[in-house]
C-alpha positions, 0 to 999 in steps of 0.5 A: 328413637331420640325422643325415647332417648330423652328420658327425665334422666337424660335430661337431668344429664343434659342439665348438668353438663349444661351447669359445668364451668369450663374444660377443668368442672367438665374433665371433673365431672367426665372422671367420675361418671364415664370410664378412662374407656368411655372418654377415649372413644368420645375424645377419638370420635371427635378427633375423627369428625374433625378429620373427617370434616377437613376431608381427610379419607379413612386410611389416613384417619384410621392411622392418625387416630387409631380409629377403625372404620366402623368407628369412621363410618358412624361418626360420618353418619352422624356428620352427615345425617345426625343431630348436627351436634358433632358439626356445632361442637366443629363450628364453634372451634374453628 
């Protein structure tokens, strides 16, 4: 499935997150090509994971984010069984 995800598209996508200088080119570039929406859920996602990772349990996740707990499990799925980009995205802050 991932390799199908990786599409000319995708990858000029990549190049361009990729091309960005800093949190305020990123912020710039995230306004014009997701919705206000589409920014929350991945802002939540990671507040998630980083919960998650400090092993917090899902009741106290879910009332400190507002997150459900689909949302929980899949982003533990992905900490757990993904492509580790939630877990280089946690390492590189600590």
């Amino acid at each position: 499935m991932t390799d199908r995800l990786r599409t000319p598209d995708v990858e000029r996508l990549l190049h361009a997150f990729s091309t960005l200088d800093g949190p305020d080119e990123v912020y710039a570039f995230l306004l014009d090509v997701c919705t206000v929406r589409e920014i929350h859920d991945m802002a939540q996602r990671l507040a998630v994971a980083r919960l998650l990772a400090a092993g917090e349990h899902y009741d106290r996740i879910s009332e400190t984010t507002g997150a459900s707990t689909t949302t929980i499990s899949r982003v533990s799925r992905c900490l757990n069984y993904g492509a580790d980009g939630y877990r280089a995205v946690l390492d590189r802050e600590a």
